[in-house]
C-alpha positions in Angstrom: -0.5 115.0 -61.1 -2.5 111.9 -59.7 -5.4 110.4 -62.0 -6.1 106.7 -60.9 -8.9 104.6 -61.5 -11.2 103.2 -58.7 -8.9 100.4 -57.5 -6.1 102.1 -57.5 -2.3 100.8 -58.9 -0.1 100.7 -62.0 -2.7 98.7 -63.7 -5.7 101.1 -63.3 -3.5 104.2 -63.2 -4.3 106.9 -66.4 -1.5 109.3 -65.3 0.9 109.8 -62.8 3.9 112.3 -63.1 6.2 112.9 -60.7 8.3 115.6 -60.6 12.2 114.9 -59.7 14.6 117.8 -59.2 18.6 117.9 -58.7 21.6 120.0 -58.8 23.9 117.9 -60.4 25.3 118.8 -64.2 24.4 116.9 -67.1 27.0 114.3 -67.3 27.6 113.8 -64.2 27.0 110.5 -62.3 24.6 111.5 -60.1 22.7 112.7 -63.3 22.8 109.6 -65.2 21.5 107.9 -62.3 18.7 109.7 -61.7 18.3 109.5 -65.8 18.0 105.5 -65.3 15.7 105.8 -62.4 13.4 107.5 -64.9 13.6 104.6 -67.7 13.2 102.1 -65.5 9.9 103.5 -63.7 8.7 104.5 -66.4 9.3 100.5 -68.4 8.2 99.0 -65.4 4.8 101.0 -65.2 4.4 100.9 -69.1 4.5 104.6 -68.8 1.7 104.8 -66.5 4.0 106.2 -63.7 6.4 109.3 -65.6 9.5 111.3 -63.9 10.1 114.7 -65.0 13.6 115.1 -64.1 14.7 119.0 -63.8 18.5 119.2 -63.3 21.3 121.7 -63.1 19.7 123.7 -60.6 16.3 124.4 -62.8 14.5 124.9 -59.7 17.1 126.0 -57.4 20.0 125.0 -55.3 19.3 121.3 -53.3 18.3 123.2 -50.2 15.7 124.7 -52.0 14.4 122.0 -53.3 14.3 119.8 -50.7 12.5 122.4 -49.1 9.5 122.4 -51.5 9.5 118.7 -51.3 8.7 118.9 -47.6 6.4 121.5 -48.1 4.7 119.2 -50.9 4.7 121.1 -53.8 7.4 119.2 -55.0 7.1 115.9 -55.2 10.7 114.5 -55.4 14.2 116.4 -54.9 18.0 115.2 -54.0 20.5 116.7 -51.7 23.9 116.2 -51.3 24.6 114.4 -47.6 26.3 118.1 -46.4 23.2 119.8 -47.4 20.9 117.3 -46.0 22.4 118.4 -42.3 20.5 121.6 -42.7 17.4 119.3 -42.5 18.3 117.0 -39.7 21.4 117.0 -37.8 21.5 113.1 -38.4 23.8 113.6 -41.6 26.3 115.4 -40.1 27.7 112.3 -39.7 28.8 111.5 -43.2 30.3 114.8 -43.4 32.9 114.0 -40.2 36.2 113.6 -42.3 37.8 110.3 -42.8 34.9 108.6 -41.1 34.6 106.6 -44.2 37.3 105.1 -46.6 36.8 103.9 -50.5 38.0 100.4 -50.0 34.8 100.0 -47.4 32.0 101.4 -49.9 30.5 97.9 -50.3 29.6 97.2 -46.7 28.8 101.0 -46.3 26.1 100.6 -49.3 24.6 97.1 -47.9 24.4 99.0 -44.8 22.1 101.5 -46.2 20.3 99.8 -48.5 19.1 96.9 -46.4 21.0 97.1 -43.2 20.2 98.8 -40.0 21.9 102.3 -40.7 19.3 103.0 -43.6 16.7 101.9 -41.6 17.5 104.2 -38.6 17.8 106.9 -41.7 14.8 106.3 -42.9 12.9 106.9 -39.6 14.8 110.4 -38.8 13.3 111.5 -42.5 10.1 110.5 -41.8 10.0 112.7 -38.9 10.8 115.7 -41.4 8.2 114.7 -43.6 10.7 113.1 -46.0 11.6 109.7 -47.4 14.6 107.8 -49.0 14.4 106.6 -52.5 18.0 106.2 -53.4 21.9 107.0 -51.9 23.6 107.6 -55.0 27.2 107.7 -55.2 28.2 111.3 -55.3 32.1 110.6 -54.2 34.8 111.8 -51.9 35.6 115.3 -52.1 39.1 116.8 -52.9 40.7 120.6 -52.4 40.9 122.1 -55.3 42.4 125.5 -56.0 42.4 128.7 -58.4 45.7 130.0 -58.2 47.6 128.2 -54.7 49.5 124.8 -55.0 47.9 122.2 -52.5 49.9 119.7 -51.0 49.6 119.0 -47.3 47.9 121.0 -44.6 49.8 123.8 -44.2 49.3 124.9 -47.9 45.7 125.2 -47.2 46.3 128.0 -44.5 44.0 131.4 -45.1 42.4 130.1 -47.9 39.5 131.3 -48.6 37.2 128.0 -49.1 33.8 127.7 -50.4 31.9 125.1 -48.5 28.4 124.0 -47.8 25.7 125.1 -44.7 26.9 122.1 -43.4 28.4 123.1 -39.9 30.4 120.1 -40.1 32.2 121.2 -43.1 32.9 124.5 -42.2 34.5 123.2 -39.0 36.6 121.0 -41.3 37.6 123.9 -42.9 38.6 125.8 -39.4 40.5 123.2 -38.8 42.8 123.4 -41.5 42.9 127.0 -40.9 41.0 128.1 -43.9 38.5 130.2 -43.9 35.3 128.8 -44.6 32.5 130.7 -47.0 29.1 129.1 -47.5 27.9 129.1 -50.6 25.4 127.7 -52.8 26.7 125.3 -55.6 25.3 127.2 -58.5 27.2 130.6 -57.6 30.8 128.8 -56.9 32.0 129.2 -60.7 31.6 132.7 -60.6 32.8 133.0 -56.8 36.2 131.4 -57.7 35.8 133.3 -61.3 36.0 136.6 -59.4 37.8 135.6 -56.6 35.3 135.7 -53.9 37.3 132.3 -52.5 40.3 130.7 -53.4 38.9 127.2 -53.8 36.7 124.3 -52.7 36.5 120.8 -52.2 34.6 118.8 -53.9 34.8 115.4 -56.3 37.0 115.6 -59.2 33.8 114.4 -61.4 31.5 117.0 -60.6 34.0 119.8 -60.9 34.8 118.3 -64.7 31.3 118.4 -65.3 30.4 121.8 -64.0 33.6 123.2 -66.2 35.2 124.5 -63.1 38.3 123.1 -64.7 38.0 126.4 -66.9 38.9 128.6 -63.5 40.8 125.8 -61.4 44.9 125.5 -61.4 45.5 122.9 -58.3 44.2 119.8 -57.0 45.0 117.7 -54.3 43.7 114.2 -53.7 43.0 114.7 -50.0 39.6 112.5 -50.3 38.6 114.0 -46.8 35.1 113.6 -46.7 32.4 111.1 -48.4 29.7 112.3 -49.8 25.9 111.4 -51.2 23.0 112.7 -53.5 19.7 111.4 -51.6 16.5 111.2 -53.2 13.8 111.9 -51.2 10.2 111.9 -51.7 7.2 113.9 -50.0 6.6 110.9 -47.1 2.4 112.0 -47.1 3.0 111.5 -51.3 4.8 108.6 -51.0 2.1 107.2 -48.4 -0.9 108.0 -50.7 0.5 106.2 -53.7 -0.9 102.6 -54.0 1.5 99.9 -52.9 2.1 98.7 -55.9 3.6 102.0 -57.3 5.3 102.7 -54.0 7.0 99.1 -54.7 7.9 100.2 -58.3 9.8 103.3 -56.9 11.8 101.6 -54.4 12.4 98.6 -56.6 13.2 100.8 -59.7 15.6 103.0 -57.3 16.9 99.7 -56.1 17.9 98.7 -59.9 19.1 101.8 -60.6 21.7 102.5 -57.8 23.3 99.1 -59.1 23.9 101.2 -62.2 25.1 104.7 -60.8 27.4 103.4 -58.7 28.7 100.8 -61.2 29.9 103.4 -63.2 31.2 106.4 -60.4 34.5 105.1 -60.0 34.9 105.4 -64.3 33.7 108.6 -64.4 36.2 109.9 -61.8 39.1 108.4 -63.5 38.0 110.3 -66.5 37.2 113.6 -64.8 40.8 113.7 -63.3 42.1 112.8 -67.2 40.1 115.6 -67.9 41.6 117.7 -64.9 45.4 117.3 -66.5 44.3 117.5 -69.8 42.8 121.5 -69.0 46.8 121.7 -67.2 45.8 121.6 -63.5 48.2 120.0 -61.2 47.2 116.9 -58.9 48.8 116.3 -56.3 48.8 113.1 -54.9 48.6 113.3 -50.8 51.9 111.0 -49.7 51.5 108.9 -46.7 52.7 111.1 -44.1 50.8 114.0 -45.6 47.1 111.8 -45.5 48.3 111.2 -41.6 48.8 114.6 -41.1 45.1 115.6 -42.3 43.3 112.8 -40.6 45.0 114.4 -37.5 44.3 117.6 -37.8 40.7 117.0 -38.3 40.0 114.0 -36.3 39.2 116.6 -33.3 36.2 118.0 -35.7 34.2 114.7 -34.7 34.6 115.5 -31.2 32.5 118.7 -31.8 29.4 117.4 -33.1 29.7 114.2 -30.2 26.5 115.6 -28.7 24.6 116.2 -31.8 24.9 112.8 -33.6 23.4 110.2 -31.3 26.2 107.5 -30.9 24.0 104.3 -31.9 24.2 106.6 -35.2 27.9 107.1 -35.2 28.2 102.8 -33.7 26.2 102.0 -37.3 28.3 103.9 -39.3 31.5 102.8 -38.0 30.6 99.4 -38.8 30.6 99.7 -41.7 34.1 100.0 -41.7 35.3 97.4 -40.2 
């Protein structure tokens, strides 16, 4: 809730808490950044401005969430990038595999922290009553496997594969000729647990994290598509905050991306330590086989041509230059 005095601002301000939920597990990067965005806010403001983090799914899958934020009874909530497409077509474009690479993540960052791409993101999530706090490093995702050896395409065939809404994704998934099943992050564990699907795709970190090492047997480091955890906040809450508080948030998630990214890429390497350690087999992709799944799913961007605007698609190709 909002108690502020007459004038407004951190300096007047008795009391303001907002409320900050994620799916990520403890641990994980996306956690600990969202865990530093807290302490800094809430040094900055001298504890006059509080987040109340609620993580793990505490109040539901991202979808969820980000669905109470827009309806404002939540003030702040973060979605991975696939799950953000069920809200505006616009981030389909980060799901488009290969369309990124990890030796370009500095000028993809700059890009959407100050450049022109997060400023043309930034005005698609104001028109769904949302807006950007921080693009936190979630990482690129990998096919992982309960009981099938991955190694180039053709071992993916009739898998059964969980995936996101994300219709990007599950065309992804067509394309490798698996078959794709939607589901939402917190039931996957049991899904491959049971055998519901066969395996996934997602980063090696958040997989350690979430123990699905206790039910996975195979790994591959296909690295096909990029992901993010956005923050968003209500945009009419956001607006109604005085501007020095709305300067604090930015700022603080500013400060704190400098952090959670700082520390992604050791927290992978750990997770896939942790991977062999539990006895599942990596594979790494050889040349020819990372060739062979860029070309069988470069056609997947020529699906979703007429939903993501090209001055979109120009700004993010940029970026990797």
């Amino acid at each position: 809730m909002l108690f502020l005095g007459a004038w407004g601002g951190i300096a007047q301000a008795k009391s303001i808490t907002l409320r900050l939920a994620h799916p990520m597990a403890p641990g994980n990067n996306v956690t600990v950044g969202y865990e530093k965005f807290k302490e800094i806010v809430e040094k900055k403001s001298g504890g006059a401005v509080k987040i109340q983090i609620f993580g793990n799914c505490m109040l539901g899958s991202d979808r969820v969430t980000m669905e109470a934020v827009q309806r404002g009874t939540l003030e702040m909530a973060s979605s991975s990038s696939p799950n953000m497409a069920s809200f505006s077509p616009m981030f389909m474009v980060f799901d488009l595999p290969y369309v990124t690479s990890p030796d370009k993540q500095p000028q993809l960052y700059k890009a959407l922290d100050d450049g022109e791409l997060g400023k043309y993101l930034s005005r698609e999530c104001e028109k769904i009553g949302l807006k950007p706090i921080m693009y936190s490093e979630y990482g690129y995702r990998n096919f992982v496997s309960r009981d099938k050896e991955i190694t180039g395409p053709a071992s993916l065939a009739n898998m059964k594969v969980r995936t996101t809404d994300s219709p990007v994704e599950v065309a992804v998934a067509k394309a490798l000729v698996m078959n794709p099943a939607p589901i939402a992050w917190g039931e996957v564990y049991t899904a491959l647990q049971q055998g519901t699907v066969d395996g996934e795709g997602n980063t090696f970190s958040l997989l350690s994290d979430a123990k699905h090492t206790e039910v996975l047997k195979f790994a591959a480091n296909t690295q096909h598509n990029y992901s993010m955890h956005i923050l968003m906040i209500n945009a009419k809450t956001f607006a109604s905050l005085p501007p020095d508080i709305q300067k604090l948030l930015v700022e603080s998630g500013k400060e704190a991306l400098i952090y959670q990214r700082g520390i992604t890429a050791k927290l992978e390497n750990d997770a896939v330590a942790k991977f062999r350690a539990a006895g599942i087999s990596i594979h790494e992709l050889t040349p020819a086989e990372r060739v062979e799944y860029k070309k069988l799913t470069r056609p997947v961007w020529d699906q979703f041509k007429d939903k993501i605007p090209a001055e979109l698609m120009n700004l993010l190709l940029e970026t990797q230059k």
